[in-house]
C-alpha positions in Angstrom: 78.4 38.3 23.5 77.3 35.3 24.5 73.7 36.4 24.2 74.5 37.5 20.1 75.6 34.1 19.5 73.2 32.3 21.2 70.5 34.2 18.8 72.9 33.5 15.8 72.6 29.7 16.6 69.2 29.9 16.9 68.5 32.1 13.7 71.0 29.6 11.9 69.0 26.3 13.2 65.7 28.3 12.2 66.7 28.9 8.7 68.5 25.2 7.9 64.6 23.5 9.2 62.9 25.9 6.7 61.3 23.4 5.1 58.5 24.4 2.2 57.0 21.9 0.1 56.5 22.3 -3.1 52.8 23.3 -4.6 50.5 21.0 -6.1 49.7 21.2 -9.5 46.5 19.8 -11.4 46.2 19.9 -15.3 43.0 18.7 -17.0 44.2 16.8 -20.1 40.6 15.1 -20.3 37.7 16.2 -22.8 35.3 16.5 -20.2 35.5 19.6 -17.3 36.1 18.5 -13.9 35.2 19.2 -10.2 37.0 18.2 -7.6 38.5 18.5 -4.0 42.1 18.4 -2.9 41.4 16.1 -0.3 37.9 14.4 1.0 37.8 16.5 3.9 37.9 19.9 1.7 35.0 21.9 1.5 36.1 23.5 -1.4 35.2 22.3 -5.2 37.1 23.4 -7.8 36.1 23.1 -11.6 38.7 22.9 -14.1 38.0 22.9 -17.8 39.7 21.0 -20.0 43.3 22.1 -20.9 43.0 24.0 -17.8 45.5 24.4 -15.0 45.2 24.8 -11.0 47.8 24.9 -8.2 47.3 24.6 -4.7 49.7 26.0 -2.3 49.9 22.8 -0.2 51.7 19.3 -1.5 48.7 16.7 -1.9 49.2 13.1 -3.3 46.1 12.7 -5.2 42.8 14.3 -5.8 39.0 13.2 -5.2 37.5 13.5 -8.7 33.5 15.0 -7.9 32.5 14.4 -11.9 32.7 13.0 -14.2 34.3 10.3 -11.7 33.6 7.4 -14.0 34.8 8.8 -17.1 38.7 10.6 -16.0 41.4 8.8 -14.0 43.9 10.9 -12.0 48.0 10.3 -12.2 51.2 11.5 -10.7 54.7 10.0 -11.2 56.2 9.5 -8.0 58.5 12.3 -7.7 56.3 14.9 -9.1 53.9 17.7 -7.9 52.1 17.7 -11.0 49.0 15.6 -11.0 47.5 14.9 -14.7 43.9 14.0 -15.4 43.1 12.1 -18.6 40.2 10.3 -20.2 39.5 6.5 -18.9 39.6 4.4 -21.9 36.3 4.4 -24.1 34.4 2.7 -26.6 31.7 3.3 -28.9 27.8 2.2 -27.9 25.6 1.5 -31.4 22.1 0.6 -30.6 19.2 -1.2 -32.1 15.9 -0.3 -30.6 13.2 -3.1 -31.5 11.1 -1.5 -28.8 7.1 0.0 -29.7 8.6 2.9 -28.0 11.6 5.7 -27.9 13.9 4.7 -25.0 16.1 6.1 -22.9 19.6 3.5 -22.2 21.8 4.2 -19.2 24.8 2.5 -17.4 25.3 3.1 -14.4 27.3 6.4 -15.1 29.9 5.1 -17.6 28.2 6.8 -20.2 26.0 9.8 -20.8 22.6 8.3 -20.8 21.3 7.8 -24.8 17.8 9.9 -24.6 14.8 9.3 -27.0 16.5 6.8 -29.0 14.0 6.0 -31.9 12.9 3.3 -32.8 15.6 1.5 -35.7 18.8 0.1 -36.1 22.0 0.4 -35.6 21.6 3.8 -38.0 24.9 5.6 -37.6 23.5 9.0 -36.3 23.8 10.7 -32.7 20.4 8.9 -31.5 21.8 5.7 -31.6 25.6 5.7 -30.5 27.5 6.9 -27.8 30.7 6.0 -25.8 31.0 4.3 -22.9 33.7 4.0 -20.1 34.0 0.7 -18.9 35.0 -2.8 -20.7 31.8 -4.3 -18.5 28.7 -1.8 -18.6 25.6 -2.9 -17.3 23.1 -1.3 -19.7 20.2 -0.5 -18.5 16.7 0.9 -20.3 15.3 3.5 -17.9 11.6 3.2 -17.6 9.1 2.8 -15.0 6.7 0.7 -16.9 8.0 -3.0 -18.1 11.1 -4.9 -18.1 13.4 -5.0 -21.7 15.6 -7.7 -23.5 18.4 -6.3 -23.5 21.9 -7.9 -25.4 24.9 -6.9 -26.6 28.1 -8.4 -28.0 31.5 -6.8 -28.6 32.8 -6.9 -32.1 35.5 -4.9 -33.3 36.1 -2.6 -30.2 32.4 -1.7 -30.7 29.6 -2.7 -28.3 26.4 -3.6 -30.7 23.1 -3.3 -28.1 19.3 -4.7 -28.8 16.8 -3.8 -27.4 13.2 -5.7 -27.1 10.1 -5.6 -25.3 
């Protein structure tokens, strides 16, 4: 008898520390797909379009964004599985290219680089605007011949960028 309730006390103390956690849940509310790992020591990428969902069986407490890492930021109120990944704030990029030359402007990964702009104002067509992630871009003409002039100002939530040789 005493042996029954000796496993009945240990069966009961067995199911009361049955602790699960709850799963981890990531939702891609940004306009760009991800990748990303559940942890940095994961060897395992996961893409997620956008709108997309993914759960993980295990409870993490953030996420290491792979790409676009500049462009998404990751959140999770604090008593929630659920971890939501939007766009970073963005503005628009309108270049004038006074070069001899089609360019090529970059910076540093905030934006999608601008390819073959032609030469010409600020002409409101895809070849010479984009969007950029950061309040502080460092443009940058990519080239492997001579150094540019490069200047920009911020007017009206807009960043107007010139370009000489």
């Amino acid at each position: 008898m005493k042996k029954i309730l000796l496993i009945f006390a240990i069966v009961f103390l067995l199911q009361s520390c049955n602790f699960t956690q709850p799963d981890t849940t990531v939702i891609n509310n940004s306009s760009f797909p991800i990748s990303f790992k559940f942890s940095r020591y994961s060897e395992d990428t996961i893409l997620l379009n956008q709108n997309d969902t993914v759960s993980s069986k295990y409870n993490f407490s953030g996420i290491v964004i792979i790409q676009p890492e500049k462009r998404v930021t990751q959140s999770r109120e604090q008593s929630s599985n659920i971890i939501t990944i939007s766009d970073l704030p963005s503005w628009e990029v309108r270049v004038e290219n006074r070069t001899s030359r089609t360019i090529t402007l970059a910076a540093g990964g905030w934006m999608d680089n601008l390819v073959n702009i032609p030469i010409g104002s600020f002409i409101d067509d895809d070849a010479h605007k984009g969007r950029v992630y950061t309040r502080t871009p460092n443009f940058i003409v990519a080239s492997n011949t001579f150094p540019f002039n490069i200047q920009w100002q911020f007017r009206n939530n807009i960043f107007y960028v010139v370009i000489r040789d």
